[in-house]
N, C-alpha and C positions, 0 to 999 in steps of 0.2 A: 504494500500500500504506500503509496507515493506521495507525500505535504506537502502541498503549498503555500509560502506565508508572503503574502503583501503586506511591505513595507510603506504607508502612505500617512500625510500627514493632514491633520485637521486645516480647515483655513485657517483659525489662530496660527497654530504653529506652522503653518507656511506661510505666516505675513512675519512672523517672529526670525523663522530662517532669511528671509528675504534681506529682511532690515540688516542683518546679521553680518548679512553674505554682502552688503553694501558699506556697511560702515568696515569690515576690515584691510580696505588699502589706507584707511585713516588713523585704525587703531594697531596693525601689526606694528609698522616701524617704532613709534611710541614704544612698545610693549617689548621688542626685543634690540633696540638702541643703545650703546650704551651709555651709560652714565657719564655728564659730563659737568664740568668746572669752569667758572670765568674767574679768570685771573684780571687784575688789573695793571698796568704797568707803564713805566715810565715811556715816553716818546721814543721810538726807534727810527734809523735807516737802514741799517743792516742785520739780516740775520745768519745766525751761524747756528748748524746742527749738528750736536757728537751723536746721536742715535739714530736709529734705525725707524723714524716715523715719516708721516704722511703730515706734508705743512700744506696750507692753503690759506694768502695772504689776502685780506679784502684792505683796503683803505679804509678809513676813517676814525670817526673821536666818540668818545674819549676814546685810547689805546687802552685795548685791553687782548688778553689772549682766553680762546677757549680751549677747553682738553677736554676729548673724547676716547675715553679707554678704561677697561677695567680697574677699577676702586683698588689695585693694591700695583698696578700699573702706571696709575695717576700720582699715587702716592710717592714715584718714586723717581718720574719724570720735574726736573728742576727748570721753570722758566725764569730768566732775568733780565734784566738790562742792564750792561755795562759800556761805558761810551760812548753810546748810541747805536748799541748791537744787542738786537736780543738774543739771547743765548740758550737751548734747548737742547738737554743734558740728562742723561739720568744717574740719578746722585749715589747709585751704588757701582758705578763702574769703575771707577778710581780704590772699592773699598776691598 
């Protein structure tokens, strides 16, 4: 004897999936993004990288830098300004 189960959903719950199924190009990135940090910092012209990251320089004020990276990665990444160079480091490399 052979069952068959139909899987179907009520209009509720297919106005529920709907909505669902629309808001997730809005709410994944949010959701799996990672965490990030605005730093603020003194005026720059040049920058200098000791690590291995992805920069992405936009103009404007006030300066400030953000970091995008795992919470014990962030931690450990140093931004500063010295001279007029910002400098981006991470501060266990030297230890």
């Amino acid at each position: 004897m052979t069952s068959h189960y139909s899987i179907g959903f009520s209009p509720p719950m297919t106005s529920i999936f709907l909505l669902l199924l629309h808001l997730l190009p809005t709410v994944l990135p949010v959701l799996i993004a990672p965490p990030s940090e605005t730093r603020d910092v003194a005026a720059f012209t040049y920058v200098a990288v000791a690590t291995p990251v992805t920069v992405l320089v936009h103009q404007g004020s006030p300066q400030q830098v953000t970091v995008e990276a795992a919470a014990a990665d962030m931690a450990r990444l140093e931004t500063m300004v010295d001279h007029d160079e910002l400098r981006i480091r991470d501060r266990t490399a030297d230890a």
